[in-house]
PASEBA-1860 file (N, C-alpha, C; in nm, 3 decimals):
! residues 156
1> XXXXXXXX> -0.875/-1.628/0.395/-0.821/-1.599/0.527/-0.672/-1.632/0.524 ~ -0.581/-1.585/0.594/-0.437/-1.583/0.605/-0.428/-1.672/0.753 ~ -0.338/-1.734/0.701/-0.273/-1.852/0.813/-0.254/-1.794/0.896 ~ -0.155/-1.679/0.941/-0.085/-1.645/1.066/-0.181/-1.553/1.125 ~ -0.336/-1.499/1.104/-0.408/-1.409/1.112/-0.549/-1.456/1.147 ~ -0.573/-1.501/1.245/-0.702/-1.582/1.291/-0.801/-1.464/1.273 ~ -0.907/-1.535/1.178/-1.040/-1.398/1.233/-1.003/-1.291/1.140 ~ -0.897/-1.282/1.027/-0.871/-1.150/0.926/-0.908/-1.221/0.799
9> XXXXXXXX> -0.981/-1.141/0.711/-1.014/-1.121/0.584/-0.930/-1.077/0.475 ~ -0.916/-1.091/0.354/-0.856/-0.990/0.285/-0.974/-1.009/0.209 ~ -1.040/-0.867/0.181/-1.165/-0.807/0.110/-1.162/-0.798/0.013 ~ -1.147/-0.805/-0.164/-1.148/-0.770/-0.234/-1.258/-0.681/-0.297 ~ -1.269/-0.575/-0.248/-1.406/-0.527/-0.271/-1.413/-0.438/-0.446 ~ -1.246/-0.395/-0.466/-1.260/-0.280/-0.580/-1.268/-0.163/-0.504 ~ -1.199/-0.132/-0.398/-1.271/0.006/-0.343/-1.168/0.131/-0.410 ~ -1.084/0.091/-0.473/-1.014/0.197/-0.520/-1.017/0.190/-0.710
17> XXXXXXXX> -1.066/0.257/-0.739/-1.065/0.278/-0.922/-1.199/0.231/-0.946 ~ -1.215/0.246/-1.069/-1.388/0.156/-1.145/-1.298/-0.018/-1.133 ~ -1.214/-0.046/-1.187/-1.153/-0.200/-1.221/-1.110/-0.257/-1.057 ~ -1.082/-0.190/-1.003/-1.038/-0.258/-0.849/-0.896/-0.287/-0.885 ~ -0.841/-0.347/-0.763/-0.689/-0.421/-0.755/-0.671/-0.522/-0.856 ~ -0.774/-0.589/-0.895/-0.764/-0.676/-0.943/-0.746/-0.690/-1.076 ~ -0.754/-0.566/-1.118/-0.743/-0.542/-1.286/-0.613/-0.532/-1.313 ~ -0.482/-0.575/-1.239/-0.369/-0.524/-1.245/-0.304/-0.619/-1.369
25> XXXXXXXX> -0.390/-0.754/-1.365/-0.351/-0.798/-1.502/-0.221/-0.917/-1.447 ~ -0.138/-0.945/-1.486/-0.005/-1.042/-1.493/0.020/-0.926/-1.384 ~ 0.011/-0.826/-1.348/0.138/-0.740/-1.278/0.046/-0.779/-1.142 ~ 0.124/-0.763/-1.034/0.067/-0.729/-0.915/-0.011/-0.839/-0.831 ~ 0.090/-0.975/-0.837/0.047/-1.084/-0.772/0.046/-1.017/-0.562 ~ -0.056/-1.120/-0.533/-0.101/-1.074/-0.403/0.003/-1.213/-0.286 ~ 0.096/-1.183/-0.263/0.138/-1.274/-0.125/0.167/-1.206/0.008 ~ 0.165/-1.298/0.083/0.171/-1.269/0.232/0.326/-1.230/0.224
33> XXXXXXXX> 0.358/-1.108/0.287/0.481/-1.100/0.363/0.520/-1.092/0.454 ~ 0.683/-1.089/0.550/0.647/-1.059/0.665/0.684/-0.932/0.684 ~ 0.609/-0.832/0.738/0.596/-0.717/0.799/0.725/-0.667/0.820 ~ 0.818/-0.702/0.881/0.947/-0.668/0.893/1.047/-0.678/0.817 ~ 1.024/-0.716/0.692/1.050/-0.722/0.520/1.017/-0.576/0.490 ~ 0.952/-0.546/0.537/0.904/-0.404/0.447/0.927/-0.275/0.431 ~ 0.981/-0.206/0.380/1.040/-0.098/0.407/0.944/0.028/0.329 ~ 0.900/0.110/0.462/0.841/0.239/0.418/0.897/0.322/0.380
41> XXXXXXXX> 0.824/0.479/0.324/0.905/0.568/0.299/0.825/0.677/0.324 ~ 0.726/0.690/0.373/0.643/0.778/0.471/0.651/0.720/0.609 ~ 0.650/0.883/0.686/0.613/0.848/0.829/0.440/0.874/0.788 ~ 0.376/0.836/0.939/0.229/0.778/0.926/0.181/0.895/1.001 ~ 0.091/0.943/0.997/-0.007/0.994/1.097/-0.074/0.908/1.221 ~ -0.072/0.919/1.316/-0.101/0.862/1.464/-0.235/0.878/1.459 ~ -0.318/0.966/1.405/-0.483/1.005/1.394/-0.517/0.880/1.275 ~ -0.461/0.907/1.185/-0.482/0.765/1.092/-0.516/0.675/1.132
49> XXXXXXXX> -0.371/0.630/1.179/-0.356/0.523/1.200/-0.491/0.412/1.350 ~ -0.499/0.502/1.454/-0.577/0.498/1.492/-0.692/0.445/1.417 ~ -0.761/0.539/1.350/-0.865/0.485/1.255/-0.846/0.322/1.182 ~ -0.766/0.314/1.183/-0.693/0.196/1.102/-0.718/0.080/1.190 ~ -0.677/0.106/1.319/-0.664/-0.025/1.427/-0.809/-0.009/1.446 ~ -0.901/0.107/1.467/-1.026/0.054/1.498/-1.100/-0.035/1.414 ~ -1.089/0.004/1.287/-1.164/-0.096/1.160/-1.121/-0.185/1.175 ~ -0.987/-0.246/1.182/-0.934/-0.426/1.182/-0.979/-0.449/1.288
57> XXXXXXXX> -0.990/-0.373/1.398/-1.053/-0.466/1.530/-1.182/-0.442/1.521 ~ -1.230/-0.423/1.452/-1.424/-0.426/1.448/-1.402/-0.507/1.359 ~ -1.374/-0.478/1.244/-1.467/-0.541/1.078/-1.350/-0.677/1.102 ~ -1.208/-0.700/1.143/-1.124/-0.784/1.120/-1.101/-0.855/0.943 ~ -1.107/-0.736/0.898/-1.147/-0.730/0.755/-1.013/-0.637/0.700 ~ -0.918/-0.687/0.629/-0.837/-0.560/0.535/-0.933/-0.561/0.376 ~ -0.952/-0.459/0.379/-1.012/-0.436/0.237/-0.951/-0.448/0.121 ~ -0.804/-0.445/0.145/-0.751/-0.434/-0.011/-0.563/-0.459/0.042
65> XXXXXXXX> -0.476/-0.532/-0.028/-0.382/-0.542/0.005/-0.259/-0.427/-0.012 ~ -0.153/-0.388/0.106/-0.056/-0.302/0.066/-0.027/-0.331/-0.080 ~ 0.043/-0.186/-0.122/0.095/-0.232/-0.254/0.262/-0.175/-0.186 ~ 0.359/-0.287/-0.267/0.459/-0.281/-0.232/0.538/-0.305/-0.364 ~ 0.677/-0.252/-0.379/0.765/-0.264/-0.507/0.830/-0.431/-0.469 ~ 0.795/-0.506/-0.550/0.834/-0.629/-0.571/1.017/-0.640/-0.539 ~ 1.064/-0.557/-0.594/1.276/-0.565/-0.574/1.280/-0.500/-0.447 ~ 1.262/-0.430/-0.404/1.278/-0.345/-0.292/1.235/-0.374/-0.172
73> XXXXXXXX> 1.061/-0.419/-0.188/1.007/-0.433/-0.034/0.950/-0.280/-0.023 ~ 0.976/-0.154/-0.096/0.982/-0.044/-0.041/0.754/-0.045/-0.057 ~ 0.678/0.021/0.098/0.548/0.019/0.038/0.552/0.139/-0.038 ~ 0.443/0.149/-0.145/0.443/0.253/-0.184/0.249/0.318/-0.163 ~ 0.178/0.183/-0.101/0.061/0.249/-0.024/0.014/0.127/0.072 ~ -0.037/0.166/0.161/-0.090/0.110/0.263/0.012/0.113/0.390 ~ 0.093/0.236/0.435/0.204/0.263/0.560/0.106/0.220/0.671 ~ -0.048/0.330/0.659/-0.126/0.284/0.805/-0.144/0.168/0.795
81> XXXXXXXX> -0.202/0.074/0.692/-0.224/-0.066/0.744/-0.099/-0.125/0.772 ~ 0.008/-0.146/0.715/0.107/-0.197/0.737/0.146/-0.201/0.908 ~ 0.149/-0.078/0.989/0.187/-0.025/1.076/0.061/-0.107/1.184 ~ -0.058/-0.100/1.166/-0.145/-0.124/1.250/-0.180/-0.292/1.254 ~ -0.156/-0.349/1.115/-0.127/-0.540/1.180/0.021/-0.520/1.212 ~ 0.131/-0.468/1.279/0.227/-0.444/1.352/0.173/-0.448/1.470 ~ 0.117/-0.326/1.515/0.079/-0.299/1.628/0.021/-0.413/1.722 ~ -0.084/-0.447/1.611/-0.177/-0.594/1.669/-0.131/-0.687/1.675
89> XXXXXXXX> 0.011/-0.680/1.670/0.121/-0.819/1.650/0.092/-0.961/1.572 ~ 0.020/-0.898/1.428/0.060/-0.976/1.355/0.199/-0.996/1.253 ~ 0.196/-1.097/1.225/0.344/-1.110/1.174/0.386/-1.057/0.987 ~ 0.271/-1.099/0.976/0.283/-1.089/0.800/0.142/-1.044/0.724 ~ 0.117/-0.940/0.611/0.022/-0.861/0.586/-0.003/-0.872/0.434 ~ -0.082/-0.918/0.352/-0.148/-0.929/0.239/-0.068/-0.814/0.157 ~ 0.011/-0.847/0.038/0.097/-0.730/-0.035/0.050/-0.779/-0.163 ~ 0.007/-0.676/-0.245/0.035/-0.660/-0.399/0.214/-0.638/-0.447
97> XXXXXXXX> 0.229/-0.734/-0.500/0.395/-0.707/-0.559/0.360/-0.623/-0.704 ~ 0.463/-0.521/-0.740/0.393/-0.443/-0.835/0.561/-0.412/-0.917 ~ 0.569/-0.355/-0.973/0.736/-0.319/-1.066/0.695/-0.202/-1.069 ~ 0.781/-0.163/-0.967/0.748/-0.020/-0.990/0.857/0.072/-1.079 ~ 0.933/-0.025/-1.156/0.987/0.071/-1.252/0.890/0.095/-1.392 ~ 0.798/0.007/-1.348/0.728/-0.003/-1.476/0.663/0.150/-1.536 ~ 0.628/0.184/-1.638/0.607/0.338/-1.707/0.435/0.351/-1.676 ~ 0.390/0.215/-1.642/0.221/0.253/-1.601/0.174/0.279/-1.425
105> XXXXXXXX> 0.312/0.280/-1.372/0.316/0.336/-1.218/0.362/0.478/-1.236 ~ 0.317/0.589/-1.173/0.397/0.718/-1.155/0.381/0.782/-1.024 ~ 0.470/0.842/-1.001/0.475/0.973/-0.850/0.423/1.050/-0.868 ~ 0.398/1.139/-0.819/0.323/1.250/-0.800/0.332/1.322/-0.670 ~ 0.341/1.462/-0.624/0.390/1.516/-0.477/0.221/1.520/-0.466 ~ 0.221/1.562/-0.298/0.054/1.522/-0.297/0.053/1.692/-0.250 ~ 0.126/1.761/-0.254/0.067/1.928/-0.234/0.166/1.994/-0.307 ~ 0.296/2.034/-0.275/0.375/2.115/-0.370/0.524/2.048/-0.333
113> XXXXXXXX> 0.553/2.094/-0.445/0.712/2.011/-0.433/0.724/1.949/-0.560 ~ 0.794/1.849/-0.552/0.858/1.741/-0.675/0.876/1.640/-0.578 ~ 0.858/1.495/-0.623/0.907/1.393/-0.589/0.947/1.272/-0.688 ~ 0.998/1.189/-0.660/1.031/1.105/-0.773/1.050/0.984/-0.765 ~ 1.020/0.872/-0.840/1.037/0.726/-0.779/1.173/0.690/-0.678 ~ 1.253/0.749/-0.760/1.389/0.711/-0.733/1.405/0.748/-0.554 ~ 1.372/0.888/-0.594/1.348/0.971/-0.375/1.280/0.836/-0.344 ~ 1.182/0.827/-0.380/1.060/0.713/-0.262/1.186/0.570/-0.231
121> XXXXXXXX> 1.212/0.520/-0.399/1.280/0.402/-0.291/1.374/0.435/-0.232 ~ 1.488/0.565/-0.239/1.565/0.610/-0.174/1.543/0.627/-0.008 ~ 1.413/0.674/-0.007/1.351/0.684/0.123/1.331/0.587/0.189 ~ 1.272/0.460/0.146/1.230/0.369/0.170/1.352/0.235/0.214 ~ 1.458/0.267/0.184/1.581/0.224/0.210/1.668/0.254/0.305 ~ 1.680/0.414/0.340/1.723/0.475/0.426/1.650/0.466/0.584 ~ 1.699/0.527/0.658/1.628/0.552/0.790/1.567/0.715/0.778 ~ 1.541/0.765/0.691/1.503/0.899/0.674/1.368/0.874/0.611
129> XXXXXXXX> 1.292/0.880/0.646/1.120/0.914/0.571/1.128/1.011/0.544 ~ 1.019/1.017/0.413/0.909/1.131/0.367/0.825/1.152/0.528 ~ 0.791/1.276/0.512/0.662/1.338/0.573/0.559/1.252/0.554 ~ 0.440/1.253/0.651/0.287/1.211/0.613/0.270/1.241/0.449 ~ 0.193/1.161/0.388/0.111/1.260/0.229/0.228/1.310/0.183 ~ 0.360/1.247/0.135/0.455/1.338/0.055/0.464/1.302/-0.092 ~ 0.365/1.180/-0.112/0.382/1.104/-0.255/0.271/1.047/-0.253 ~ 0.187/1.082/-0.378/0.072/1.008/-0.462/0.116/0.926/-0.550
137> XXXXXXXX> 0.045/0.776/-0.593/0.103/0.674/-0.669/-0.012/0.672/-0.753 ~ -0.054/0.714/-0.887/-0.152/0.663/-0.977/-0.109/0.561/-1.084 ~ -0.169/0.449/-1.051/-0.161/0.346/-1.156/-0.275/0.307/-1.278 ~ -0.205/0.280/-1.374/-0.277/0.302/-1.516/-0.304/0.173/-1.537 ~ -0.423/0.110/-1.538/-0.423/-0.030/-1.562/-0.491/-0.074/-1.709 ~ -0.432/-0.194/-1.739/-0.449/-0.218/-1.872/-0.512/-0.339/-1.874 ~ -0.674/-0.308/-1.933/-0.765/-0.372/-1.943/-0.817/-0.355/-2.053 ~ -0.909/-0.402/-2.035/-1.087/-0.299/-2.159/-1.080/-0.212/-2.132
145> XXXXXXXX> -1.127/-0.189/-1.989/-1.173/-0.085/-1.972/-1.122/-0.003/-1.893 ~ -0.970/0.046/-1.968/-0.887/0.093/-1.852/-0.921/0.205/-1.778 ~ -0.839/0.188/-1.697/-0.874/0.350/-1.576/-0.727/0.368/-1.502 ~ -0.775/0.498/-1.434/-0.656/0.542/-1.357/-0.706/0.575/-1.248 ~ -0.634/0.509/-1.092/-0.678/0.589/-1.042/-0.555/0.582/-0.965 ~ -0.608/0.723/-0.813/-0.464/0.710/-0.747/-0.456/0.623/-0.600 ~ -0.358/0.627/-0.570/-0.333/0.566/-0.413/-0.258/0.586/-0.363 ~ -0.350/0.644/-0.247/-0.263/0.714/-0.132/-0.249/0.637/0.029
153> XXXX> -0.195/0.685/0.113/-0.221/0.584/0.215/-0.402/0.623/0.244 ~ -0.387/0.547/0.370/-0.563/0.549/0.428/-0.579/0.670/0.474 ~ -0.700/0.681/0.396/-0.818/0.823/0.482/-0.935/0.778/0.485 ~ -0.987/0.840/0.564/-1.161/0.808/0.605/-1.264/0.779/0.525
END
């Protein structure tokens, strides 16, 4: 449970890849930040996000922590959760710190286009967002039994 967050969870369930978050190895320590540290680079969907505030106010459960670039602050998944312990006026939100210059993180456009790390933290710095869904993040994790999978913000 998180200090500033009465009644919230952070879940580690694995819900994303066969290895989960947790296979990230030395990379991708989990601390609390505060929310207003953080700099996005997508705007959010309002239908999402919605979805988002209903689960924390039922389950009061985050399943899995934002992942965020450790130098930057910039997220590179979890905008709806980020946005929705905002809303609920909490102060600070469970982050994976990750290097995202590292060669086992990559971009990817999530329909057509090009995008590129450099755009995201560019974005993520600026007052100009990406669109909803303008960048997929698949991370390659190095285990046994490695896997890849991707991450995008929240969907159903």
């Amino acid at each position: 449970m998180f200090s500033n967050q009465p009644g919230f969870n952070l879940e580690d369930t694995g819900a994303r890849g066969k290895n989960g978050w947790n296979d990230m190895g030395r990379e991708g320590e989990i601390q609390e930040l505060r929310i207003e540290r953080l700099n996005p680079h997508e705007q959010i969907i309002e239908e999402n996000l919605e979805q988002v505030l209903v689960s924390l106010k039922d389950k009061k459960r985050l399943k899995e922590p934002i992942m965020v670039d450790k130098e930057t602050k910039v997220i590179l998944d979890g905008h709806h959760r980020a946005k929705a312990f905002s809303r609920l006026g909490l102060k600070q939100i469970p982050c994976r710190l990750v290097d995202y210059s590292s060669d086992a993180i990559t971009v990817k456009p999530h329909q057509n286009g090009d995008v590129t790390k450099e755009e995201v933290i560019e974005k993520g710095l600026s007052d100009e967002l990406f669109a909803p869904k303008t960048s997929k993040h698949v991370f390659e994790l190095d285990s046994e039994d490695s896997a890849t999978f991707e991450s995008t913000t929240y969907s159903k």
